[in-house]
N, C-alpha and C positions, 0 to 999 in steps of 0.2 A: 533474423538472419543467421544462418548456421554455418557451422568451419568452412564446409566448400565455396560458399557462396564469399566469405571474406577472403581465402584464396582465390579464388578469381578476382576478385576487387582489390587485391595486394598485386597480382601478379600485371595486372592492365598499369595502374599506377608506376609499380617498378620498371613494366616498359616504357613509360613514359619519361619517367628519369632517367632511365639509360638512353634512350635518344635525345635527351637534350643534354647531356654529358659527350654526347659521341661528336668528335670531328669531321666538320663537313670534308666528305669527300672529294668534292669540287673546290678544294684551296689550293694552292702551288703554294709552293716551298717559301717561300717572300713572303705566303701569307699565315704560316705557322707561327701561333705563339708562342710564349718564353716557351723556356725547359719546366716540365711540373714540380711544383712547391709542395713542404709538406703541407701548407693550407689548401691547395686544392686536391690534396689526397685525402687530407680528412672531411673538405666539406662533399666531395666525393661518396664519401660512406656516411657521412651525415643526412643526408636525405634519405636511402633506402631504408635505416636505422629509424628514421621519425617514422618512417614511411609504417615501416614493421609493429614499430611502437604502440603507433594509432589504431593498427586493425587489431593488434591484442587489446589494447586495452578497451573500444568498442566491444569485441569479442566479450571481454570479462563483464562489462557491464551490464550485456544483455542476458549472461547465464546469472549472473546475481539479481537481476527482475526478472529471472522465470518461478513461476510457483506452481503446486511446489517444489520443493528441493529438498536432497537430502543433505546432510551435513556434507556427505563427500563431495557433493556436486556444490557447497558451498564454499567450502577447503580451498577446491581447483578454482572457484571465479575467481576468490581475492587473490592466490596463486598468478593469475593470466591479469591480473589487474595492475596486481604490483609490480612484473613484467615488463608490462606495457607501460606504464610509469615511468620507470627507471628506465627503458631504453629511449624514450621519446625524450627524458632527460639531458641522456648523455647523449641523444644526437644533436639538442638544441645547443647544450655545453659546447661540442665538438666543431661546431662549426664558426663558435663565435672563440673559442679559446682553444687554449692546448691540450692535447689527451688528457695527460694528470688531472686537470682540474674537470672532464668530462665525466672520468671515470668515478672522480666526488660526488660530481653532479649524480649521476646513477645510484650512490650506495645511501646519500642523503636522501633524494627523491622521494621515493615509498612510505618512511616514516615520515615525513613534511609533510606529505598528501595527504595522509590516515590523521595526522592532528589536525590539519585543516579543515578536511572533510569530519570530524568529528566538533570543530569548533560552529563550523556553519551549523550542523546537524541540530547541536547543544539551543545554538540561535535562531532555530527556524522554531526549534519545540516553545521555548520560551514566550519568542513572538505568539507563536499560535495558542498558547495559552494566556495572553494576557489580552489577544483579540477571543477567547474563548469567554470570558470571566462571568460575562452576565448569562451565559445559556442556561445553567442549572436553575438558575434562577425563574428563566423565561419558563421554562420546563414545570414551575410550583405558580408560576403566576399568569402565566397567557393560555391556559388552557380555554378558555372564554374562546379564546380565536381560533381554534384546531378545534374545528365541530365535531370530527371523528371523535377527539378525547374527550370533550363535553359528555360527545351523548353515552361513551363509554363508562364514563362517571356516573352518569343518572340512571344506567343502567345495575353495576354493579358496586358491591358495598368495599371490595379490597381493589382497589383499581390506583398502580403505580404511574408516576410520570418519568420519566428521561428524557436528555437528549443523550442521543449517539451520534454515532459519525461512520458513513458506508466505505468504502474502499477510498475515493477518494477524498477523506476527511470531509465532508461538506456533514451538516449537522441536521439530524432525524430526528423527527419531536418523535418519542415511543412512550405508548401506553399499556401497561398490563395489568391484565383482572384476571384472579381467581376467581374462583365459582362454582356450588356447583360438587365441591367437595373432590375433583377431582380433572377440572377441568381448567386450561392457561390459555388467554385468548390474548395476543399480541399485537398493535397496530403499529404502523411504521409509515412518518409521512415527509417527505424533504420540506426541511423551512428555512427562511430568513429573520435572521432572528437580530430586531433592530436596536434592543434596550431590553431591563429585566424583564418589564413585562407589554412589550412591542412584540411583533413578528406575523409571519405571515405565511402560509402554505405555498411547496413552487412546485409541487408533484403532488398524484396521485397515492392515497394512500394505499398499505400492503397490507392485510389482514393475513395471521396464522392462526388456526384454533389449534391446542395440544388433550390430549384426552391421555391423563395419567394412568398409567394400570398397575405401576408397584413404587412405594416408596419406600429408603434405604435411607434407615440412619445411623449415624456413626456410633462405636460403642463408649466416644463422650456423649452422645446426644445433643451437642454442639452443634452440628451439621448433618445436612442429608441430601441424597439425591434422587431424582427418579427416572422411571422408564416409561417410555411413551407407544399406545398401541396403536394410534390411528393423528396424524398431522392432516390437516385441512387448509390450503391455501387458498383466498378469495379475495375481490374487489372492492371498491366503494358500490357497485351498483346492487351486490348484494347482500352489503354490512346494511345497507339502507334498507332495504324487506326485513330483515332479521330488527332493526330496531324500529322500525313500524309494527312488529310481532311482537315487541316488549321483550327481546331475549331469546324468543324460539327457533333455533336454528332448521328449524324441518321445513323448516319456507324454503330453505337451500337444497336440503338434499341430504343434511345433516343430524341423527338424530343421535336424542342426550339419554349417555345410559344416569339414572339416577343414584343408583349404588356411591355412596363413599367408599373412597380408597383408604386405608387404614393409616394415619399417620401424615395425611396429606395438609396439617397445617403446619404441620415441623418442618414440611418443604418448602411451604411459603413462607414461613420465617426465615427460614435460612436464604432463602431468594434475595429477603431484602436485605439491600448494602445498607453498614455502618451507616450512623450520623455522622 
């Protein structure tokens, strides 16, 4: 939803609060209420204020889940965020108490929310790492059950295991094998992953082949990286010809230049993470 679109959905709202603020026309004099109070002045302008409040901080929230973004565009969400915070604050203050303590409400607001939401934040990570605990695990011992990586393993002699996790954290048994002197073949498959060594495939796996053409290492020799001339992306139906072929990708469409690339096991060391 973009600015125009929440202006018009502020502006529909605020007329709706304005006509149920408004005196019916059809009262006679007998049927006017008191003289107006300062509490119904303020809760007066406490509603278009929550009103206000909500569409920025909506607003902020959805420029802070757009990707990507650049810092500026980052800057301005919690900007419209915090905003929207503190006004939606002080109109809920304002309506139930006196300005003074509305206008608290507002300046306290922003920083209470940023430690909250950081506190939740802190506690969802922890959660989700203490339900994470046995995947690396599962990733060194159920390869047995992810047939992809099986037959990946009996294929090649460097062949890694992982799990990862795709955009929305859910957790990807991934396998990688060098080969080949200069070639990285990548598999990627959604799993449920029951116990260390439990689990079970709930997608389709993702084949990438990479074919290196320069490696670059550092002048510690510590680290290296490389460039890639030609990525290849494919299915299980034709990871399945290529391992009926014992490796040959030209069942695909794909053919293996032989040449080693110079330096190409300094990048598969470097590849691999710490113990």
């Amino acid at each position: 939803m973009d600015l125009i679109q929440y202006s018009q959905f502020a502006s529909v709202v605020l007329s709706f609060a304005a006509l149920y603020t408004m005196p019916d026309p059809q009262t006679t004099h007998s049927d006017c209420k008191p003289p107006v109070t300062n509490r119904t002045i303020s809760r007066s302008i406490a509603v278009p204020a929550f009103v206000a409040g909500l569409v920025l901080f909506l607003w902020g929230l959805s420029l802070e889940t757009q990707n990507p973004r650049t810092n500026a565009e980052d800057d301005f969400a919690w900007l419209i965020l915090g905003v929207g915070v503190s006004l939606s604050a002080f109109a809920i203050a304002l309506w139930f108490f006196r300005p003074g303590i509305a206008l608290i409400a507002a300046i306290v607001a922003p920083p209470l929310a940023f430690v909250l939401a950081s506190v939740l934040l802190i506690t969802c990570v922890i959660a989700q790492g203490f339900g994470n605990r046995h995947h690396q695990s599962f990733a060194a011992n159920g390869v047995s059950q992810i047939t992809p990586a099986r037959q990946m393993d009996e294929l090649y002699d460097d062949c890694r295991r992982y799990i990862t996790y795709d955009r929305n954290f859910r957790p990807e048994f991934t396998s990688v094998a060098y080969f080949g002197g200069r070639y990285k073949l990548v598999m990627k498959v959604p799993v449920e992953i029951n116990s260390k060594s439990s689990g079970s495939m709930i997608g389709e796996p993702r084949f990438y082949l990479h074919e290196v053409s320069d490696v670059s290492v550092s002048p510690t020799g510590e680290g290296a990286g490389a460039s890639f001339s030609r990525d290849f992306k494919f299915g299980l139906p034709e990871w399945e010809k290529v391992y009926q072929a014992k490796g040959d990708f030209s069942v695909i469409g794909f053919t293996i230049n032989p040449t080693p690339v110079p330096d190409f096991e300094k990048y598969t060391a470097a590849e691999r993470p710490p113990e």
